[in-house]
C-alpha positions, 0 to 999 in steps of 0.5 A, spaced: 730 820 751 727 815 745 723 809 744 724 805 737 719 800 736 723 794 733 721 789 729 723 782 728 730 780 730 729 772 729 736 771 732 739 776 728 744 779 732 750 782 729 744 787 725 741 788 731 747 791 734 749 796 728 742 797 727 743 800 735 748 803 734 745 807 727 740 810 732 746 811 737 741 808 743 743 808 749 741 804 754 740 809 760 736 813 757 733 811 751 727 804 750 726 798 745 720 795 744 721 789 741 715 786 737 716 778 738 720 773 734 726 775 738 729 767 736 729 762 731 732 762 724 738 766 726 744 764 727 744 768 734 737 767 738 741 766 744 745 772 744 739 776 742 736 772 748 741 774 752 742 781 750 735 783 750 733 781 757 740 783 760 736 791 758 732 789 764 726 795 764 729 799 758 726 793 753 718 791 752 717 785 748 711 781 746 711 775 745 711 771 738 710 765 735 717 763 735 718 765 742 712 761 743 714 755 739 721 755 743 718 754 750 714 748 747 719 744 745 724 746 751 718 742 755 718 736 749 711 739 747 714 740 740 719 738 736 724 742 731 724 743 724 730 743 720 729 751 720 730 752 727 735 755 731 734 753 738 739 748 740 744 754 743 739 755 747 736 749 750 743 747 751 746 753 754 748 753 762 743 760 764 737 756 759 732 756 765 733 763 767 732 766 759 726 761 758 723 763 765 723 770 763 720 769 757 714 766 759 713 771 763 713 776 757 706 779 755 702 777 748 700 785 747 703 791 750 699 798 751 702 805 754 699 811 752 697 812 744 701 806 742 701 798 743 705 793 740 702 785 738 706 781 734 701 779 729 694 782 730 687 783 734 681 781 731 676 786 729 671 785 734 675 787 740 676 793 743 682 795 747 679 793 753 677 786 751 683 785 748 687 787 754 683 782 758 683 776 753 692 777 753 692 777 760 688 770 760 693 767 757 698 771 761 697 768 767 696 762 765 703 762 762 706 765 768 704 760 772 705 753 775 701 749 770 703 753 764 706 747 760 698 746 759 697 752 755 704 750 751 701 742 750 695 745 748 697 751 743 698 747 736 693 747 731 688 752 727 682 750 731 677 754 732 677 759 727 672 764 729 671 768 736 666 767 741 666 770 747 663 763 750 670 759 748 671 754 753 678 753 756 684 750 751 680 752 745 680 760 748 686 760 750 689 757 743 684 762 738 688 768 743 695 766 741 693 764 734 690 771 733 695 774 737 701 771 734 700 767 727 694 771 724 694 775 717 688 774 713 681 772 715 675 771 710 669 775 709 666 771 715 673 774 719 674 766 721 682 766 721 686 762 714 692 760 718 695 757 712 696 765 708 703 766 708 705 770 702 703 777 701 697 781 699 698 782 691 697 774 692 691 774 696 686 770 694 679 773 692 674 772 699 680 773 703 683 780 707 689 782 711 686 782 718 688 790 719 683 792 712 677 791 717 675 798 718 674 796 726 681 794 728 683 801 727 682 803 734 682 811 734 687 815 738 693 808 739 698 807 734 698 799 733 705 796 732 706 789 729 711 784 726 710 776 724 708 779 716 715 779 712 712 779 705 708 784 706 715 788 709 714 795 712 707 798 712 702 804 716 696 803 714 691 807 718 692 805 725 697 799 724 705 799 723 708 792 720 715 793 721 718 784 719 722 787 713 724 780 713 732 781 717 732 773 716 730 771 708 735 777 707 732 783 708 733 788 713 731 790 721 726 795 721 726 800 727 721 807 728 723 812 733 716 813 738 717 820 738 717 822 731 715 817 727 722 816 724 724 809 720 731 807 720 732 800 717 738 796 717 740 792 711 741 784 714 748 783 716 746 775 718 747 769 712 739 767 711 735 767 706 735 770 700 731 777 698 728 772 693 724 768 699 721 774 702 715 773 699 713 766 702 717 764 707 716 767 714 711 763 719 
């Protein structure tokens, strides 16, 4: 009886299941914890979709941007890329039922000394605060007016957290941190547009997980959105995107012993060669 942490799928399916198989899970035993991003970019996002909620209480999942984006444009509020990968899902016959469950997933997980989030936490917040702040948001999307969160979600601004943030703009800095951030300046006010990896980081920017104060003690933090910088433990925080889609592979670490396994990408995306600037 395991549980493997396991980073972003974005549609990867067919290396999803080798990577299951590798571990040998077993669905009445064993536990997936999936860090966000379980569509968009592959050529699988409704099968992923389909597969990871057919595991009822065995699977844990965050949400992330992606995931977020897709509830946006199911509801007009957003259009798609030439990048995305939804319409298999919009146009599927069980679409309400796989777009309801989504919403309904939380934006961070805590059990025991570990939690997941799909791209990071502010410095400023304890566990307690950020526990609170995902709830707010929670049940916001859970609820009957969540096509407001998903309205208003879109934009950089704010930059900077105060407890004081009123309403769409509270609301759109929790995501924003929750499910986009990287880096932040010497102000720890979000820089949205860093994409790339940390040997291309600008003086007066740092990853967010470098300010001493998001090490929370006793509590390993799992987290994914971040390709370019593909698998890293530092202190406290585990980065498992190892980029599965631009070519790379799927990451998965086993809770009990820290053991890693990767799977090298089955799934014809990007080449190895854009990890280091694609990935949002």
């Amino acid at each position: 009886m395991s549980t493997y942490v396991i980073g972003d799928l974005q549609g990867c399916f067919e290396t999803l299941q080798a990577l299951l198989k590798r571990i040998r899970f077993n669905r009445q035993q064993d536990t997936l914890w999936f860090v966000g991003d379980l569509v968009n970019r592959g050529a699988g996002s409704l099968a992923c979709l389909r597969f990871v909620r057919s595991l009822g209480p065995s699977a844990k999942v965050v949400l992330g941007n992606h995931d977020l984006h897709l509830l946006a444009v199911a509801e007009g509020f957003a259009t798609q890329s030439q990048l995305d990968t939804l319409d298999p899902i919009l146009t599927a016959a069980d679409r309400h039922t796989l777009l309801d469950w989504l919403r309904r997933r939380p934006l961070l997980h805590v059990e025991g000394g570990f939690a997941m989030v799909h791209a990071g936490l502010m410095p400023e917040w304890s566990w307690a605060t950020a526990q609170k702040l995902a709830h707010e948001v929670e049940a916001q999307l859970r609820g009957p007016n969540f096509r407001r969160v998903l309205s208003a979600m879109y934009g950089d601004q704010p930059i900077q957290w105060r407890d004081d943030l009123p309403g769409q703009a509270r609301r759109r800095f929790i995501i924003n941190t929750m499910t986009r951030m990287r880096a932040l300046d010497q102000q720890g006010r979000h820089q949205l547009k860093f994409k790339s990896g940390l040997a291309q980081m600008p003086v007066g920017l740092q990853p967010w997980f470098d300010y001493p104060s998001v090490r929370r003690a006793k509590r390993l933090l799992y987290t994914g959105h971040w390709s370019a910088i593909g698998y890293l433990r530092q202190g406290q925080i585990v980065a498992l995107d190892t980029g599965c889609i631009w070519g790379g592979s799927l990451t998965a670490v086993r809770l009990d012993d820290q053991k890693r396994f990767t799977q090298p990408s089955a799934e014809p995306g990007k080449p190895r060669a854009l990890l280091k600037t694609q990935g949002d």
